[in-house]
Structures are given as structure tokens and as C-alpha cells.
KEKOLMI-123792 format. One record per residue (C-alpha): x, y, z; residue in three letters; residue number from 1; chain. Coordinates in nm, 2 decimals, always signed. Each point is the difference from the previous one (the first is absolute). Example, Ala and Ser with C-alpha at 12.3 -4.5 7.8 and 13.67 -1.06 7.14 Angstrom:
REM residues 2
+1.23; -0.45; +0.78; ALA; 1; A
+0.14; +0.34; -0.07; SER; 2; A
//
This chain:
REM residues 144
-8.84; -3.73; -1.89; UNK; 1; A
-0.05; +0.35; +0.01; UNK; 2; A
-0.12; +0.24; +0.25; UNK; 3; A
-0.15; +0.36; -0.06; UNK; 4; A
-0.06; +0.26; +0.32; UNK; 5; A
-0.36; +0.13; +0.03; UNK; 6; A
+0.14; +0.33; -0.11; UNK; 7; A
+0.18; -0.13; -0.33; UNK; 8; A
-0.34; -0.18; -0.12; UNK; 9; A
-0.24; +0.28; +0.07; UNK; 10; A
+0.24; +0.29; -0.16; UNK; 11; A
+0.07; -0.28; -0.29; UNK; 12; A
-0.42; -0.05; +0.03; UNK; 13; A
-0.02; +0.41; -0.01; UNK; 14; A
+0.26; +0.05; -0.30; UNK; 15; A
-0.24; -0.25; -0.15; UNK; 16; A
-0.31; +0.16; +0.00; UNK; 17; A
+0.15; +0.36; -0.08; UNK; 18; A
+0.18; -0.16; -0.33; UNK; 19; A
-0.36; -0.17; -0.04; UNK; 20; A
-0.13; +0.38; +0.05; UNK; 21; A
+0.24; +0.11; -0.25; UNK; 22; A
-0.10; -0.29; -0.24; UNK; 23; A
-0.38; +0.02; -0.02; UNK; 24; A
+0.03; +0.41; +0.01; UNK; 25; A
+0.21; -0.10; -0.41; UNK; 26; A
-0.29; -0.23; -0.06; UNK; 27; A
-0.26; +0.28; +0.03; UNK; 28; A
+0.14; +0.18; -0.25; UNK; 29; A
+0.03; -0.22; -0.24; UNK; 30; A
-0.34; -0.22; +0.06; UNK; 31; A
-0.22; +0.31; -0.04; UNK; 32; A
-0.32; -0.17; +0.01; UNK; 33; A
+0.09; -0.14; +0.32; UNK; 34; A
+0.22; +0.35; +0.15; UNK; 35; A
-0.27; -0.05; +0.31; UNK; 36; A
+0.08; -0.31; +0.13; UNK; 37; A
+0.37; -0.02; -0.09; UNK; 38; A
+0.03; +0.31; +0.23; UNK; 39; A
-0.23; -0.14; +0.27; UNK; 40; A
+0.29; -0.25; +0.02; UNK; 41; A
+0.25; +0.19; +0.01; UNK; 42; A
-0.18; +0.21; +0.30; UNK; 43; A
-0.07; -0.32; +0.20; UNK; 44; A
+0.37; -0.11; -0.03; UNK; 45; A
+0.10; +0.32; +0.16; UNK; 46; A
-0.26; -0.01; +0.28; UNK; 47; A
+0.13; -0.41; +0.00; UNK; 48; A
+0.35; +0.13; +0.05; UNK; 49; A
-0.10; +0.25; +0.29; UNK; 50; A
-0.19; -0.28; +0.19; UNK; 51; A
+0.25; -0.25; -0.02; UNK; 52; A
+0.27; +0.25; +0.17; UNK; 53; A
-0.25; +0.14; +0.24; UNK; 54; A
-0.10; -0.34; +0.11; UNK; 55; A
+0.39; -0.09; +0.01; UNK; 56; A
+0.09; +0.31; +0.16; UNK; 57; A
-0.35; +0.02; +0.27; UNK; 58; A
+0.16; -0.35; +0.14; UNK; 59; A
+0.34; -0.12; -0.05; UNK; 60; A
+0.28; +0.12; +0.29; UNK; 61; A
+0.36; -0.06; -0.07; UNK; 62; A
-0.04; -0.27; +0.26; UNK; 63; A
-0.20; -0.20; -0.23; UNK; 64; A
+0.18; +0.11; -0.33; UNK; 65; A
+0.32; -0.14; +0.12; UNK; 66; A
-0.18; -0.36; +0.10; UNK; 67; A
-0.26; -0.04; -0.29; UNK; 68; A
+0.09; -0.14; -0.41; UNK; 69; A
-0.17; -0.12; -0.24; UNK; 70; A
+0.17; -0.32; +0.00; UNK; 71; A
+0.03; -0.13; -0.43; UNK; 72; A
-0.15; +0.32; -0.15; UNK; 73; A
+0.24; +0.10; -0.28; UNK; 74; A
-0.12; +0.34; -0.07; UNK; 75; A
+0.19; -0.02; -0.39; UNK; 76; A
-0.30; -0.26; -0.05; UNK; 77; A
-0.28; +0.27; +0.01; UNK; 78; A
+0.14; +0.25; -0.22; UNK; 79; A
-0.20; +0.15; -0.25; UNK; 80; A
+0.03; +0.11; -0.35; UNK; 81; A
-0.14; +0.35; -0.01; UNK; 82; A
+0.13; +0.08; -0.33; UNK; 83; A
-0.16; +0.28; -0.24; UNK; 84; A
-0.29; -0.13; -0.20; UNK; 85; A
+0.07; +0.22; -0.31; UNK; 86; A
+0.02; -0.20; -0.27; UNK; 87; A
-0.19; -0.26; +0.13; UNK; 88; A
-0.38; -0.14; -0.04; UNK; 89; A
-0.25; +0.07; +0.24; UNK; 90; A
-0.03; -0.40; +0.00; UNK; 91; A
+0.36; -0.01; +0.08; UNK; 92; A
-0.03; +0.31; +0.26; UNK; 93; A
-0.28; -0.15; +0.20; UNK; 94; A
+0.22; -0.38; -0.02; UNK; 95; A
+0.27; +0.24; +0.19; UNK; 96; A
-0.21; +0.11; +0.20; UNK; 97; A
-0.12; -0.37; +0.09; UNK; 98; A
+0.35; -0.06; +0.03; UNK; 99; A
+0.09; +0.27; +0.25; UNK; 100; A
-0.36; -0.07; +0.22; UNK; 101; A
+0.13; -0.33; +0.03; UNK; 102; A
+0.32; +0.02; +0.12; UNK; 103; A
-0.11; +0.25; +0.27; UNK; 104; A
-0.26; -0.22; +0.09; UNK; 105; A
+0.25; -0.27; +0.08; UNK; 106; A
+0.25; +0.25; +0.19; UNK; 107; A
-0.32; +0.12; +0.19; UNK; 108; A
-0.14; -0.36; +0.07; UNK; 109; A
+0.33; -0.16; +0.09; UNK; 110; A
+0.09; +0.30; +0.24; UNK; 111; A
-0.30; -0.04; +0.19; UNK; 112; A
+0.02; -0.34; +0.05; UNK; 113; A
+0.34; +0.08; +0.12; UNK; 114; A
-0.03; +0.26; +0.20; UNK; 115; A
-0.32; -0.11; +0.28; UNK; 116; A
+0.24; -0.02; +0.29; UNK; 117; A
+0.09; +0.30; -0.08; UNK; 118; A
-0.28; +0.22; +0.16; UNK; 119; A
-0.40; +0.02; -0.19; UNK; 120; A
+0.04; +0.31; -0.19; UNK; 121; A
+0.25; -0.08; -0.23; UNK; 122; A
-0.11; -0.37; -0.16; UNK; 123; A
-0.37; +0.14; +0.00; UNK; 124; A
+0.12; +0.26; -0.19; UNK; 125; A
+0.23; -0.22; -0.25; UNK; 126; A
-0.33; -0.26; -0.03; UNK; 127; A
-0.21; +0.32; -0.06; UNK; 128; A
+0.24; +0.09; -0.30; UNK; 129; A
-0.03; -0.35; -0.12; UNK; 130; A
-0.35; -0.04; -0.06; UNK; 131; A
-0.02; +0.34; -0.14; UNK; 132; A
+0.26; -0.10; -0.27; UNK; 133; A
-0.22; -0.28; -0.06; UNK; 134; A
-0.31; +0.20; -0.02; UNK; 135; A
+0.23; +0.20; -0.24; UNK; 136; A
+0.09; -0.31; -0.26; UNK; 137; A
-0.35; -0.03; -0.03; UNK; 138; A
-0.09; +0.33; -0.08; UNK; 139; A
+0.30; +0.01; -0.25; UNK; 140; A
-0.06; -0.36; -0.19; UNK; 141; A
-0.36; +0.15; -0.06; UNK; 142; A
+0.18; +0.25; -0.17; UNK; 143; A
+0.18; -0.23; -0.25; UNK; 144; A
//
């Protein structure tokens, strides 16, 4: 079974929401109608992506890095697809976008779980992130 460091899942939770960033910031210009909220996204996965390494960073010593995993989390699992929606309907955009809230919810939701030994900053921050995707999916399935 494998075993990621507290460092490898929050940079690999970081990357995540940058490339999410990156993804939603494409989305606004091609969803005009809905520029606002596709780049409201893309802010709050860059303020995501600070937290998460503040909160990583504000608590974590090497001590604890070199004795804490996350025992099973296979970090290849929560990969998303943040592919450039030209070409594609907004149906199918906002169905990526479903996708890609998802699979971060997961990451987010299994990481905390994983991760209360480790000190209360850093799995209230990944259960934070979690219920905000979901709050997200909602928002985005009203948009279908």
C-alpha cells in the first residue's frame, strides 16, 4: 500500500488547485456569459493553494515530516483533467468542470481524514476545501 509525506500531498494538493486556477481562468473565456464566476474560481483556487501551504508550512517541523504518511493515498488517483475547453460545449465544459471539483473533493476529503494526527491546522484545512468543492458542484450542476 502506498504511503505519501505530508509534504508530497499538500505540494501535489497545491499543483492541483493552481492547474484548477489555470483551468477555470480558459473557461472564462470561453463561457462569456458566465466570465464572473469562472474567474471567481479560479481566484479561490489560488487563495485555496496559499492556505493549504501556509497551514502546511505554520505547523509541520521536519521532526514530524519524517514520522507522518498518508498511509494508501495514491496521489495518480486524484489527477485531474484540466484540458482546454475550445472546441467544446459549455454542457461539456461545465461536465469538466464537475469532473475536476470532484476529484479534488476526494483528494481534499481523503487527506483530511488522513492527516488528524497530524496537528489541527492541516485536516481542518483539507475538510474546509472539501465542502467548498461540494458547495462548488452545486453551484456548477445549476449551471447545466
Amino acid at each position: 500500500m502506498p504511503s505519501c509525506t505530508a509534504s508530497a500531498v499538500v505540494t501535489f494538493a497545491v499543483q492541483l488547485e493552481v492547474a484548477c486556477a489555470e483551468f477555470y481562468e480558459d473557461i472564462a473565456r470561453t463561457c462569456e456569459t458566465e466570465q464572473d464566476v469562472f474567474m471567481e474560481l479560479a481566484q479561490e483556487n489560488l487563495r485555496n493553494g496559499k492556505l493549504l501551504k501556509r497551514a502546511y508550512y505554520e505547523v509541520v517541523s521536519d521532526a514530524l515530516e519524517t514520522g507522518f504518511c498518508f498511509e494508501g493515498l495514491e496521489l495518480s488517483e486524484h489527477t485531474v483533467d484540466c484540458r482546454q475547453p475550445e472546441g467544446l460545449s459549455r454542457s461539456e465544459i461545465i461536465t469538466l468542470a464537475l469532473a475536476c471539483e470532484d476529484k479534488a473533493e476526494r483528494l481534499c476529503q481523503i487527506a483530511a481524514e488522513r492527516s488528524e494526527s497530524l496537528l489541527g491546522d492541516v485536516p481542518r484545512v483539507f475538510a474546509k476545501l472539501a465542502r467548498q468543492r461540494e458547495d462548488r458542484k452545486t453551484m456548477l450542476s445549476k449551471l447545466l
